[in-house]
C-alpha positions in Angstrom: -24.7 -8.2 17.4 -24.1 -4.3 18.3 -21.0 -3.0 18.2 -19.3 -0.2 20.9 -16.9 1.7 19.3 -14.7 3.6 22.2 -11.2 5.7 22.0 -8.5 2.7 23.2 -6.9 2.7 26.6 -4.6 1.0 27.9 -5.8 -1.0 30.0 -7.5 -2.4 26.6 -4.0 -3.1 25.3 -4.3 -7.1 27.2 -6.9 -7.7 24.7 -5.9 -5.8 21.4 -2.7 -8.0 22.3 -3.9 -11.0 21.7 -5.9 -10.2 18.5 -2.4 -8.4 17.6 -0.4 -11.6 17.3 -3.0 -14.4 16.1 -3.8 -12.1 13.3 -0.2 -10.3 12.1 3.1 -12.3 11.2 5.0 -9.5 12.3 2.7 -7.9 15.5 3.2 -4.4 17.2 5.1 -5.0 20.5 3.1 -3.7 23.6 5.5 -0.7 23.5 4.7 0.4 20.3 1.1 0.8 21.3 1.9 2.4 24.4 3.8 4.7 22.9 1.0 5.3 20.4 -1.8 5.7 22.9 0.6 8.0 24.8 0.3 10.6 22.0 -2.5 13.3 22.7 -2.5 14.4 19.3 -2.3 13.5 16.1 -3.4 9.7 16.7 -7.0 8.5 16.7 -7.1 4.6 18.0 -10.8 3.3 18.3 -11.7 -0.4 19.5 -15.0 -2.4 18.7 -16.5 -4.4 21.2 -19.1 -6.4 21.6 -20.1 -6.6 25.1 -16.7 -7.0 26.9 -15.3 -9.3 24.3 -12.7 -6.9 21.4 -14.1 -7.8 18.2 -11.1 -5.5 16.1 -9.6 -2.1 16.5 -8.2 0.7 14.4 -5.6 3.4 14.4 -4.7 6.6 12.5 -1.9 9.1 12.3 -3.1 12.5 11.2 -0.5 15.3 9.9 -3.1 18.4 9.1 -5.6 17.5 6.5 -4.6 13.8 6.1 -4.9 10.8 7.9 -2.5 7.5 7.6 -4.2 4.2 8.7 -1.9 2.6 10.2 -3.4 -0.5 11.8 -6.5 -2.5 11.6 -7.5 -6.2 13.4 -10.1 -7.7 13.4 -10.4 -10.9 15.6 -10.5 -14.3 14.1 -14.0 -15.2 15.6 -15.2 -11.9 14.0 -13.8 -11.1 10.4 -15.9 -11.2 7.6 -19.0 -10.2 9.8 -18.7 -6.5 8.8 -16.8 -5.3 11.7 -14.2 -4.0 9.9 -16.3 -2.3 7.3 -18.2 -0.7 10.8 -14.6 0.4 12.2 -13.3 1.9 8.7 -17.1 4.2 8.7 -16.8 4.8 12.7 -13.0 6.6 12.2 -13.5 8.3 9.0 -16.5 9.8 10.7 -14.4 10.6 13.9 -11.2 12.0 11.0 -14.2 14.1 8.8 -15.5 15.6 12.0 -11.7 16.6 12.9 -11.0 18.0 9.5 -8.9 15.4 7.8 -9.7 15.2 3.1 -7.3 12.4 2.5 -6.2 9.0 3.5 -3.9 6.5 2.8 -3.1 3.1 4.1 -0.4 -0.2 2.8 -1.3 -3.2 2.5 0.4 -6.5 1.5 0.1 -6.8 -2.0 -1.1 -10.7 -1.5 -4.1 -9.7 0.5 -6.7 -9.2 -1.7 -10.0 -9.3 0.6 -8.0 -6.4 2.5 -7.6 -4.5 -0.5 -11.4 -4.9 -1.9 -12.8 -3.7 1.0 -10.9 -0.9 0.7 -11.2 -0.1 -2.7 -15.3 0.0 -1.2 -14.1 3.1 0.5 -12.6 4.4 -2.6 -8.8 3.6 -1.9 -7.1 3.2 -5.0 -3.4 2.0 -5.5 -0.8 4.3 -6.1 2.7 2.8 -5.1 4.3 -0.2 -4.5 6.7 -0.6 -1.2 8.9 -3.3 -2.2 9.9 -5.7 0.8 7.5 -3.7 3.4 7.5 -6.3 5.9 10.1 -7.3 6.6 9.5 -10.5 7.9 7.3 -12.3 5.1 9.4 -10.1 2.6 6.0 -8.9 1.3 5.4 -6.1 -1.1 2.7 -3.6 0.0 0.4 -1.8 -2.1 0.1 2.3 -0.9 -3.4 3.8 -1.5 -4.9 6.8 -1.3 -8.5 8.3 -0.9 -8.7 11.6 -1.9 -12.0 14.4 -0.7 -13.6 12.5 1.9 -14.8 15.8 3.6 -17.2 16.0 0.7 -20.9 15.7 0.7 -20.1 12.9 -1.9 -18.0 11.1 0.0 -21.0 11.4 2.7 -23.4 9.3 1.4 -20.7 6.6 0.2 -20.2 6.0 3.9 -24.0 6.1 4.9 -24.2 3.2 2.1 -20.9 1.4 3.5 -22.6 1.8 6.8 -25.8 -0.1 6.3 -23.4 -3.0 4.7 -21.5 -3.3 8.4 -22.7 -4.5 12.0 -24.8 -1.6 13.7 -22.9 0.3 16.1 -23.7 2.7 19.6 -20.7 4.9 20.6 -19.6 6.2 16.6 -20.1 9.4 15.1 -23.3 10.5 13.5 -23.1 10.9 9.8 
C-alpha cells in the first residue's frame, strides 16, 4: 500500500464522514468541518488515501508558532497499519515547513495505544481535562511537544517515517 496525502475538500467530507462516526462516540457534525475547511488560515486538514478509498485524516489549528491537533481517524479497515504514524510525519512536515515549534493534542486518558504513539513523537503529558467529553464523561490527557523546528526533531521524524506506510503527495523531510 502507498499512501496520497492531499489538503481536504469538501467534497471529501462524504467519506471523512463516515470514518467520523464508526470511529468517535461523540463525531464532529458535518458543519463543524465545514466550517473548519472554510477557514483559509490557520487550519491545516490533510486526508490519506489509498487509491480512492480514505484510509484516516488529520487536522490542525495553528496560532503563530504552535499548532493544536485537533482531530485524527483513521478507518477501522486501516488502523494499526501505520497510517496514522504516516499522517502525524506528513502534517508535522507540512506545520515545520510553515513555521510552527510546538504542539499539543488531548486525548482520552483510557486510550493508551493513542497515547503511545504519541509519546513516539515525543508528546508528553502535561494536564489532565477532567470530563473532556462529554458524552463518555472521559478524562483527557493534554500533551505537548516542545522544538520540533529543530534539526533534532528532524531525524526523529525521518525514523518515525520509515516505521509508517510510504506515502506520494507529503512534504520532503
Amino acid at each position: 500500500m502507498t499512501l496520497r496525502i492531499d489538503k481536504l475538500k469538501r467534497r471529501d467530507l462524504r467519506k471523512l464522514l463516515r470514518i467520523e462516526s464508526v470511529v468517535f462516540p461523540e463525531p464532529w457534525s458535518p458543519e463543524v468541518f465545514n466550517s473548519e475547511l472554510a477557514l483559509r488560515k490557520g487550519r491545516l486538514y490533510r486526508g490519506a488515501w489509498d487509491g480512492e478509498e480514505m484510509a484516516g485524516y488529520i487536522g490542525f489549528m495553528i496560532v503563530d508558532d504552535e499548532a493544536h491537533m485537533t482531530t485524527i481517524a483513521t478507518a477501522p479497515a486501516y488502523q494499526r497499519t501505520g497510517v496514522a504514524t504516516t499522517m502525524i510525519v506528513d502534517g508535522i512536515r507540512t506545520l515545520r515547513a510553515d513555521g510552527v515549534k510546538h504542539l499539543s493534542l488531548e486525548v482520552a486518558v483510557n486510550n493508551e495505544p493513542a497515547q503511545a504513539l504519541y509519546r513516539r513523537f515525543g508528546f508528553a503529558p502535561v494536564a489532565v481535562r477532567k470530563n473532556y467529553y462529554p458524552v463518555t464523561g472521559q478524562d483527557a490527557l493534554v500533551m505537548w511537544v516542545y522544538d520540533v523546528d529543530s534539526e533534532t526533531y528532524a531525524e526523529r521524524l525521518v525514523e518515525l517515517a520509515a516505521t509508517g506506510v510510504p506515502a506520494e503527495g507529503g512534504h520532503p523531510t
